[in-house]
N, CA, C and O atoms as a Tinker XYZ file with bonds, in Angstrom:
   372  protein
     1  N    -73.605000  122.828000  166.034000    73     2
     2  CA   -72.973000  123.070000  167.305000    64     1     3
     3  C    -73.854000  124.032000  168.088000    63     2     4     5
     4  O    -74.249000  125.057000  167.533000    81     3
     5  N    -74.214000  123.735000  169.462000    73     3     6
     6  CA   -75.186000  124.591000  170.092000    64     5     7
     7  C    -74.454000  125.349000  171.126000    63     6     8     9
     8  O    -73.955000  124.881000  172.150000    81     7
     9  N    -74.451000  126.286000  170.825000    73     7    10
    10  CA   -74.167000  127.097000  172.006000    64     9    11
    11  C    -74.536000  127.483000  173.251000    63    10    12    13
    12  O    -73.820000  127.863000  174.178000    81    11
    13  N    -75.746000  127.351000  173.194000    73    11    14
    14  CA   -76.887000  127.496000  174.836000    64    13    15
    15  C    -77.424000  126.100000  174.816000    63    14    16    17
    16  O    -78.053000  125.621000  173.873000    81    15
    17  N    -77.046000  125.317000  176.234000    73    15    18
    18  CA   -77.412000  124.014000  176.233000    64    17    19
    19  C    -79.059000  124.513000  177.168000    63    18    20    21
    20  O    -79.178000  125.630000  177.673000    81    19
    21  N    -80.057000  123.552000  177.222000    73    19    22
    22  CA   -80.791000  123.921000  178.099000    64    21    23
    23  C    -81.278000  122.638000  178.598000    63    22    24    25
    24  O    -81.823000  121.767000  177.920000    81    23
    25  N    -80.868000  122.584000  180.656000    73    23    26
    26  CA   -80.555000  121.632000  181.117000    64    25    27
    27  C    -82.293000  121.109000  181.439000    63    26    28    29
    28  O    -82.711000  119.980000  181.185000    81    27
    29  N    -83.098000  122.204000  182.031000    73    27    30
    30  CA   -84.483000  121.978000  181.860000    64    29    31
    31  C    -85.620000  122.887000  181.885000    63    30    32    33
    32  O    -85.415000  124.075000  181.635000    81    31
    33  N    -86.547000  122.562000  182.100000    73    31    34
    34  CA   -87.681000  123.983000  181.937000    64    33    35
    35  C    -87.778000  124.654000  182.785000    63    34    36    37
    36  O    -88.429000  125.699000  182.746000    81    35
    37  N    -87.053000  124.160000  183.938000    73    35    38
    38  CA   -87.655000  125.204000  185.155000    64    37    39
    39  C    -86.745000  126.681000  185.445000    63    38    40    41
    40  O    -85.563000  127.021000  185.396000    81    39
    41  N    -87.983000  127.272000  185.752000    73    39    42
    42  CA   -87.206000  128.875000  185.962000    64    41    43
    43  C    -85.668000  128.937000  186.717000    63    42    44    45
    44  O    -85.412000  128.522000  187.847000    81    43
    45  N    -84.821000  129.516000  185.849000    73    43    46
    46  CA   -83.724000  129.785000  186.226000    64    45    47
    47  C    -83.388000  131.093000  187.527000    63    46    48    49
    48  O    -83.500000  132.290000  187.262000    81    47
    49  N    -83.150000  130.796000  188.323000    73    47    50
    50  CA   -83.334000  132.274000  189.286000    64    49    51
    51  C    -81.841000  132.867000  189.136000    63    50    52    53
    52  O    -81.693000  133.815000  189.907000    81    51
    53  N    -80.800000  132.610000  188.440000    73    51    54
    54  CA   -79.723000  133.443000  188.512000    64    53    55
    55  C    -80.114000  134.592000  187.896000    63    54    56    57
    56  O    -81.215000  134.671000  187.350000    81    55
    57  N    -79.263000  135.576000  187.923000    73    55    58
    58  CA   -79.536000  136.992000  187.365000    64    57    59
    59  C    -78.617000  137.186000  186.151000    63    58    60    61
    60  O    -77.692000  136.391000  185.985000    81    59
    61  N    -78.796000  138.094000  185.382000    73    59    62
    62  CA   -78.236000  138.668000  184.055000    64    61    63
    63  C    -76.983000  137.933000  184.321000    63    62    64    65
    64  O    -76.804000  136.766000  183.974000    81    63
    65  N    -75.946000  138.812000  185.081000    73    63    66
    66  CA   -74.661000  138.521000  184.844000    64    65    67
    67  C    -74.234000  137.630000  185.431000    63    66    68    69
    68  O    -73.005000  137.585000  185.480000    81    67
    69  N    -75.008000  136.533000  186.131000    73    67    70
    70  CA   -74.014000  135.384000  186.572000    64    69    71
    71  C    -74.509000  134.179000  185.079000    63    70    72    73
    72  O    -73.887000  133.144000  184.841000    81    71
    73  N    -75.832000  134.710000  184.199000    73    71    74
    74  CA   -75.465000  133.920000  182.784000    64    73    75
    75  C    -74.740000  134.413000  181.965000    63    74    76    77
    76  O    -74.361000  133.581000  181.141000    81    75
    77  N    -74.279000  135.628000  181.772000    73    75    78
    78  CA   -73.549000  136.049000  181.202000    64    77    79
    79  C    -72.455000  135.707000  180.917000    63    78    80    81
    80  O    -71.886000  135.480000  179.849000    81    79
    81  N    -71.956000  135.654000  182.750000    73    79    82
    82  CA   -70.735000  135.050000  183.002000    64    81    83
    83  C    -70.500000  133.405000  182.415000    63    82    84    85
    84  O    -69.520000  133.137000  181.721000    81    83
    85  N    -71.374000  132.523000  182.735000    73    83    86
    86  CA   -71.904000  131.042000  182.672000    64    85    87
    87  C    -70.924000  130.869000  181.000000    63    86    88    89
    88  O    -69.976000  130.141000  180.708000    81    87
    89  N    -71.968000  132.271000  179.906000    73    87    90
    90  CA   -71.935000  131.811000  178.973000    64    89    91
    91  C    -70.486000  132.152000  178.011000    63    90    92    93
    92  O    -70.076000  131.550000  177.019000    81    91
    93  N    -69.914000  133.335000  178.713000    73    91    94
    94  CA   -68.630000  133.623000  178.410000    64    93    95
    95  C    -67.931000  132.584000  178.827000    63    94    96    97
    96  O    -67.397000  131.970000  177.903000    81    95
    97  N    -67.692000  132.052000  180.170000    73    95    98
    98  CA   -66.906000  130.850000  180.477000    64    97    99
    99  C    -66.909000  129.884000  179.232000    63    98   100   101
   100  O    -65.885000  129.801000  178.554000    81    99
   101  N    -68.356000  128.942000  178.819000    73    99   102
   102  CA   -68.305000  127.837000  178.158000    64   101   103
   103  C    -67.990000  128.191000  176.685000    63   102   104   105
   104  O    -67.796000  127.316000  175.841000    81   103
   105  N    -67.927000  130.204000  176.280000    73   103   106
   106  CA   -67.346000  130.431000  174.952000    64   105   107
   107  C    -65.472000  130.265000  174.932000    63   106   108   109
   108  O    -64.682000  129.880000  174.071000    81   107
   109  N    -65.313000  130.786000  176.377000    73   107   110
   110  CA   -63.550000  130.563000  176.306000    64   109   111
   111  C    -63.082000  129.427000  176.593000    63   110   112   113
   112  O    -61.937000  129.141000  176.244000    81   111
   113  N    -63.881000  128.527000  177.301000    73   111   114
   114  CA   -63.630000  126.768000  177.235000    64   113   115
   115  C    -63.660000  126.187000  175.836000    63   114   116   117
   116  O    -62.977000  125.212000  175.523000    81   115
   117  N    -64.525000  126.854000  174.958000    73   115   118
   118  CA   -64.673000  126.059000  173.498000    64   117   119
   119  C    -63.192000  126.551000  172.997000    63   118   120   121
   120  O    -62.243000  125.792000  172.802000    81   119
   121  N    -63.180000  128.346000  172.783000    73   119   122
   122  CA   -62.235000  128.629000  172.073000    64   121   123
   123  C    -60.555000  128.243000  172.671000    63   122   124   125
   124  O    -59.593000  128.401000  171.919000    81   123
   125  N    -60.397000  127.766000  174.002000    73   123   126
   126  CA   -59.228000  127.340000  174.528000    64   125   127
   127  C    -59.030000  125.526000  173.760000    63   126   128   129
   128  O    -58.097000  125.133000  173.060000    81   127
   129  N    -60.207000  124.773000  174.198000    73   127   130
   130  CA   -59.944000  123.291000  173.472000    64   129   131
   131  C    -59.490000  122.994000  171.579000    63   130   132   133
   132  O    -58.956000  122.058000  170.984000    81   131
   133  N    -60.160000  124.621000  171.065000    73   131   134
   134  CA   -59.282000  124.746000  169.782000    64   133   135
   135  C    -58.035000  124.203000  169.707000    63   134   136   137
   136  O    -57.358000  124.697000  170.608000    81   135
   137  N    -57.477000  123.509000  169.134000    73   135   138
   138  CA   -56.295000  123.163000  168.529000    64   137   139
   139  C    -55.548000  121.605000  169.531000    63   138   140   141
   140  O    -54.473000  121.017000  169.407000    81   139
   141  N    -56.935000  121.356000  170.645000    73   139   142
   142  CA   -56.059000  120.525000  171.316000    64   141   143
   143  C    -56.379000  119.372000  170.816000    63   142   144   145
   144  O    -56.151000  118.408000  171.547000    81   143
   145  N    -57.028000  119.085000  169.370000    73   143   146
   146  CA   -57.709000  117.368000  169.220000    64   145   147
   147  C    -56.860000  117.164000  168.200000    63   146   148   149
   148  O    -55.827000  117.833000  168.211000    81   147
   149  N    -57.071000  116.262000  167.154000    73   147   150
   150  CA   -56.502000  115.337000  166.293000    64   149   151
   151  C    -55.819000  116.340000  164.937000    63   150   152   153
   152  O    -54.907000  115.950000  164.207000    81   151
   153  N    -56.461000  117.595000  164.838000    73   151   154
   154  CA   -55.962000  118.575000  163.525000    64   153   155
   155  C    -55.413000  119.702000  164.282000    63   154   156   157
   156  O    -55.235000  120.753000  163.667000    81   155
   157  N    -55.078000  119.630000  165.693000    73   155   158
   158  CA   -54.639000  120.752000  166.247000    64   157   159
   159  C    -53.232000  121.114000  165.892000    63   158   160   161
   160  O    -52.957000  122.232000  166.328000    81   159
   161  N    -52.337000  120.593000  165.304000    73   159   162
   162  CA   -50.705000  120.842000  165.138000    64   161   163
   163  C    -51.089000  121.453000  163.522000    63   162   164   165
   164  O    -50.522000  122.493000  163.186000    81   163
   165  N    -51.937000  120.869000  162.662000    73   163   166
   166  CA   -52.055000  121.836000  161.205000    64   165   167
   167  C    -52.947000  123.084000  161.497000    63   166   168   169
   168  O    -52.787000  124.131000  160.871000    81   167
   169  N    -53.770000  122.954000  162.345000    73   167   170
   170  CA   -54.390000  124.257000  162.856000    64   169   171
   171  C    -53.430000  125.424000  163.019000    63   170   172   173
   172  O    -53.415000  126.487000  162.398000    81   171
   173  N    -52.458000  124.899000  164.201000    73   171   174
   174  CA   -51.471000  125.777000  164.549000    64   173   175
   175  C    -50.700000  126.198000  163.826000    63   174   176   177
   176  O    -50.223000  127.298000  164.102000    81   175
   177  N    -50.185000  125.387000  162.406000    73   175   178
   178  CA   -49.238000  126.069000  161.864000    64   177   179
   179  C    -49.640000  126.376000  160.785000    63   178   180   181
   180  O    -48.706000  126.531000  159.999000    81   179
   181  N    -51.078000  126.622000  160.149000    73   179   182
   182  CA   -51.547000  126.758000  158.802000    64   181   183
   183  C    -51.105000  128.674000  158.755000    63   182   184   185
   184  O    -50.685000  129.275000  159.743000    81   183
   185  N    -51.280000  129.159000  157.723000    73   183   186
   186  CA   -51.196000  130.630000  157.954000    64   185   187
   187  C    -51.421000  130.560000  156.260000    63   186   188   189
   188  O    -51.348000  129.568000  155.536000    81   187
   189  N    -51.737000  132.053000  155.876000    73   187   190
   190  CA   -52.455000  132.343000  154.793000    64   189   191
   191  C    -51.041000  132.424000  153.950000    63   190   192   193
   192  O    -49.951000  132.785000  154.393000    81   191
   193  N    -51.383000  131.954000  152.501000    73   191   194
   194  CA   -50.729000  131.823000  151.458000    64   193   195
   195  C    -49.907000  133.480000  150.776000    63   194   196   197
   196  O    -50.427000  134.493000  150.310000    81   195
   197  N    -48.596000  133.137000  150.989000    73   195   198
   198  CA   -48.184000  134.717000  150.000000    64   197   199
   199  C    -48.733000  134.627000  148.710000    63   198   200   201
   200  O    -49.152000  133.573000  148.231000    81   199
   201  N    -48.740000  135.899000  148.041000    73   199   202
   202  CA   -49.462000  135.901000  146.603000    64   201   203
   203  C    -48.211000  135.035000  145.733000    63   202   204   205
   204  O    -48.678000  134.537000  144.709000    81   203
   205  N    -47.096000  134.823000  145.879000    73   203   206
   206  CA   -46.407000  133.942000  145.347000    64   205   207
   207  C    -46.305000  132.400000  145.514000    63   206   208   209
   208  O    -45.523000  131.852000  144.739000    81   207
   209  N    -46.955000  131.628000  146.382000    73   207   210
   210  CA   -47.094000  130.539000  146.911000    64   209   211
   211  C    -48.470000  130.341000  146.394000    63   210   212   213
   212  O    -48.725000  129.173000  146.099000    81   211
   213  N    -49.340000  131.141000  146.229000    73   211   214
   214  CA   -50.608000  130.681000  146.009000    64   213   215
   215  C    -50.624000  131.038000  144.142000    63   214   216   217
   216  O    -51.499000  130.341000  143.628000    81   215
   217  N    -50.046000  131.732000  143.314000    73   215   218
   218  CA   -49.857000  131.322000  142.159000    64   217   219
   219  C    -49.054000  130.443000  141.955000    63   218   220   221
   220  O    -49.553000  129.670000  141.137000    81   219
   221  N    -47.356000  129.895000  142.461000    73   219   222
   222  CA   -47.019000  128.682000  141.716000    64   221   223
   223  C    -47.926000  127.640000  142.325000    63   222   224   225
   224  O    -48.232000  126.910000  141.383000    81   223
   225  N    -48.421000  127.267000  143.254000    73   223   226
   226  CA   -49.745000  126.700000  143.381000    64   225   227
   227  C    -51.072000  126.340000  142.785000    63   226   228   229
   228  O    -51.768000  125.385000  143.129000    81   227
   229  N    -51.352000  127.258000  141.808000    73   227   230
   230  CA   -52.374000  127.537000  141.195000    64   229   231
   231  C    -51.885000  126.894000  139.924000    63   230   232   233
   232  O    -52.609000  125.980000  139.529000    81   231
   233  N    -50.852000  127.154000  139.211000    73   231   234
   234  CA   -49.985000  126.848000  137.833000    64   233   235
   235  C    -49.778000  125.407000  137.899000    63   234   236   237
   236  O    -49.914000  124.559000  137.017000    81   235
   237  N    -49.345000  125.271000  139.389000    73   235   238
   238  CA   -49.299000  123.626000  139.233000    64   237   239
   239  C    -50.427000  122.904000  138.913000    63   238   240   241
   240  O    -50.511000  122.035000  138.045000    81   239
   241  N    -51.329000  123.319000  139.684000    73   239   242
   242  CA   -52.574000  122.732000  139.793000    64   241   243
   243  C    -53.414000  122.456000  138.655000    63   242   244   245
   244  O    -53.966000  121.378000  138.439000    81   243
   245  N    -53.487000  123.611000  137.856000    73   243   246
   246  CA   -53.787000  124.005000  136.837000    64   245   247
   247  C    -53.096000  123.082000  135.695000    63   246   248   249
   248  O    -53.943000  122.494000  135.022000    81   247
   249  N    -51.886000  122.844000  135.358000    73   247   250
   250  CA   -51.072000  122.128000  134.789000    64   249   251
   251  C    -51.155000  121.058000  134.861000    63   250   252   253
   252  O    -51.204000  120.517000  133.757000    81   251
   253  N    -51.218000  120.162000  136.004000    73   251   254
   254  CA   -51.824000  118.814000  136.559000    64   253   255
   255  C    -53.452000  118.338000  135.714000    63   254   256   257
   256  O    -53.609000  117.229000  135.204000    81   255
   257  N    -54.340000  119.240000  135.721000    73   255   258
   258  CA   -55.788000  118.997000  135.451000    64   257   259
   259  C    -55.491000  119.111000  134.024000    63   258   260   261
   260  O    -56.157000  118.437000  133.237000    81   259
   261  N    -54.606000  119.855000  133.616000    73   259   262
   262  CA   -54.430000  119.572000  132.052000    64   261   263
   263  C    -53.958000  118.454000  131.647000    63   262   264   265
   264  O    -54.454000  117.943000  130.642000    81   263
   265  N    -52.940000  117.844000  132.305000    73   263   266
   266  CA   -52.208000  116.578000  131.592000    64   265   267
   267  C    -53.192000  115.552000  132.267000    63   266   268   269
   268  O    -52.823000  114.432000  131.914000    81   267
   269  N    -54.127000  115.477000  132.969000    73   267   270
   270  CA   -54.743000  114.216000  133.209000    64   269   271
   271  C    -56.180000  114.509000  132.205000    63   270   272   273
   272  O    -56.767000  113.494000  131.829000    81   271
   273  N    -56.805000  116.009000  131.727000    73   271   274
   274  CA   -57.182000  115.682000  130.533000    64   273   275
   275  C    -56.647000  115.567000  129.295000    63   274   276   277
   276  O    -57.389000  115.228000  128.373000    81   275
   277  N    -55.905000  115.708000  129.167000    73   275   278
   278  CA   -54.725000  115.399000  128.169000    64   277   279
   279  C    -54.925000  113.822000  127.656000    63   278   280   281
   280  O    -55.213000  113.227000  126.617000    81   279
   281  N    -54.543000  113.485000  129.231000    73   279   282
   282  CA   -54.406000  111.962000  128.865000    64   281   283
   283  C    -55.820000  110.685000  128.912000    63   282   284   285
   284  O    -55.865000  109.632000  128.277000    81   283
   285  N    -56.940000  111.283000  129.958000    73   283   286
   286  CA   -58.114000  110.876000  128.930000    64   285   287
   287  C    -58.617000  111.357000  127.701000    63   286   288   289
   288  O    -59.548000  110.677000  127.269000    81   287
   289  N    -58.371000  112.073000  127.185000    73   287   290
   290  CA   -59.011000  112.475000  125.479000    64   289   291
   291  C    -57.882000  111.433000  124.804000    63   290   292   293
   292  O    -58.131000  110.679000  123.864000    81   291
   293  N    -56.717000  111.539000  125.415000    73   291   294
   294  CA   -55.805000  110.205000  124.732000    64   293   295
   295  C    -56.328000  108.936000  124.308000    63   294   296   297
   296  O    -56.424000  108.371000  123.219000    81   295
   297  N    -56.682000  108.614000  125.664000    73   295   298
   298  CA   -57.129000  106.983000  126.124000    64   297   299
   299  C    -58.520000  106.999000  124.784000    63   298   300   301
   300  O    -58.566000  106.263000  123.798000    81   299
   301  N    -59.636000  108.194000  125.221000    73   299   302
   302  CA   -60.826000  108.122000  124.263000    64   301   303
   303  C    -60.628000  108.300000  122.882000    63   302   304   305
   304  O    -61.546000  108.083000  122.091000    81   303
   305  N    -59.299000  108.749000  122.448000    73   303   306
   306  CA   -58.868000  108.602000  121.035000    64   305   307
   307  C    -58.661000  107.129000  120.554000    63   306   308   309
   308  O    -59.000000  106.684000  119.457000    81   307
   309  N    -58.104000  106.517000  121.469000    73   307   310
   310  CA   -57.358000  105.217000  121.260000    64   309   311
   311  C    -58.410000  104.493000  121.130000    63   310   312   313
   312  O    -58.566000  103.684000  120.214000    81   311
   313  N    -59.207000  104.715000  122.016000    73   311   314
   314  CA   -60.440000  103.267000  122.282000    64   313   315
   315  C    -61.193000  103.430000  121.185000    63   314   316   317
   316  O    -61.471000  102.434000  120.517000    81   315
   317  N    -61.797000  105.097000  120.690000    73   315   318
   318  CA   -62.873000  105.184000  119.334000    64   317   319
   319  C    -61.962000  105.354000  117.794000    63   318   320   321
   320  O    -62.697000  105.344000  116.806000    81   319
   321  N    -60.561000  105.495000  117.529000    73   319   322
   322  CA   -60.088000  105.620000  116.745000    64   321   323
   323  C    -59.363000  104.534000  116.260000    63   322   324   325
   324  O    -59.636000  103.962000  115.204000    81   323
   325  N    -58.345000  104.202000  117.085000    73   323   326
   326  CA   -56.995000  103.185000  116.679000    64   325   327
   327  C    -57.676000  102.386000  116.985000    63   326   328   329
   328  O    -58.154000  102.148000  115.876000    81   327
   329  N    -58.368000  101.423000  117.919000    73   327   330
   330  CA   -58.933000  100.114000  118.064000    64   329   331
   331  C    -59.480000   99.880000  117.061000    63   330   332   333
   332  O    -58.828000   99.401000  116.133000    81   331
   333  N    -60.958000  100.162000  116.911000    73   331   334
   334  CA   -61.067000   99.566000  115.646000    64   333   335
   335  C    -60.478000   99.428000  113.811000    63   334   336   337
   336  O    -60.810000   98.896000  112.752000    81   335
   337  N    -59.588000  100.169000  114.296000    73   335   338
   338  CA   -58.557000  100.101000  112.801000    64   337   339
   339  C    -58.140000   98.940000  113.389000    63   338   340   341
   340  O    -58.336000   97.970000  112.657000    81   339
   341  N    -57.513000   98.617000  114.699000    73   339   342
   342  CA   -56.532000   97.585000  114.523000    64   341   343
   343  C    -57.394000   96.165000  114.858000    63   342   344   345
   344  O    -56.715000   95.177000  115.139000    81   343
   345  N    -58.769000   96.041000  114.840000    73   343   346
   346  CA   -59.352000   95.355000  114.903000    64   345   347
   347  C    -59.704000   94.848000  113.221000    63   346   348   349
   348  O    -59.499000   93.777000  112.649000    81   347
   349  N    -60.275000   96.048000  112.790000    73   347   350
   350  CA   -60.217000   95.756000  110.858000    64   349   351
   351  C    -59.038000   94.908000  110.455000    63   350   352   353
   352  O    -59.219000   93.818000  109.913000    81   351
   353  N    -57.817000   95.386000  110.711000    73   351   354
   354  CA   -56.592000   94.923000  110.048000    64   353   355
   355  C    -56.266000   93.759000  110.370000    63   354   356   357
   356  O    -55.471000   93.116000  109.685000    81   355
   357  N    -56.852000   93.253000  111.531000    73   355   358
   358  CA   -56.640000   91.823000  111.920000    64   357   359
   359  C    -57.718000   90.751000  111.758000    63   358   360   361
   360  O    -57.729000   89.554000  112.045000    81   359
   361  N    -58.728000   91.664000  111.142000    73   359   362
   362  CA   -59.812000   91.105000  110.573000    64   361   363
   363  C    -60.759000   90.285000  111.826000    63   362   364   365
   364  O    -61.252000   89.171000  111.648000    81   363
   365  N    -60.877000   90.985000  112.948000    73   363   366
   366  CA   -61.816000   90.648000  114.131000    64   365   367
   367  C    -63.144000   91.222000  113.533000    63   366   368   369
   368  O    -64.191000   90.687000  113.898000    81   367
   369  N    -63.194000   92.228000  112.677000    73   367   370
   370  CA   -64.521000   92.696000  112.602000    64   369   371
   371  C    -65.436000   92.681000  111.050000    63   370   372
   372  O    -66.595000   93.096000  111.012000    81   371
């Protein structure tokens, strides 16, 4: 994202503060269009996590990544352990 556009090479004759001004304008035009596009309503209502919302958060999360490794070391038990027993016993192998 550029902040100083530059329209062309030729000497600019305004003075200090009418770029100053220029460039404050196009900083409070950016920071005003904040929140007006497609994520502007979760923008607006996001706000930082209490320390209680962000641990049962964390526990869940945490808890979740366990039972889905849980349940591949399952699956990789099944496929290198019980399969081929039940392949022996049926005499495929």
């Amino acid at each position: 994202m550029k902040l100083f556009k530059r329209k062309s090479k030729v000497p600019d004759d305004r003075s200090l503060m009418e770029k100053a001004w220029d460039l404050q304008q196009n900083l409070e035009s950016r920071q005003n269009r904040v929140g007006k596009g497609k994520y502007g309503r979760v923008l607006k209502m996001a706000r930082k996590p209490t320390n209680e919302e962000f641990s049962k958060t964390s526990k869940i999360t945490g808890a979740g990544i366990i039972l889905v490794g849980g349940l591949g070391f399952l699956i990789f038990l099944i496929a290198t352990v019980v399969a081929p027993w039940i392949a022996e016993a049926l005499g495929l192998l």
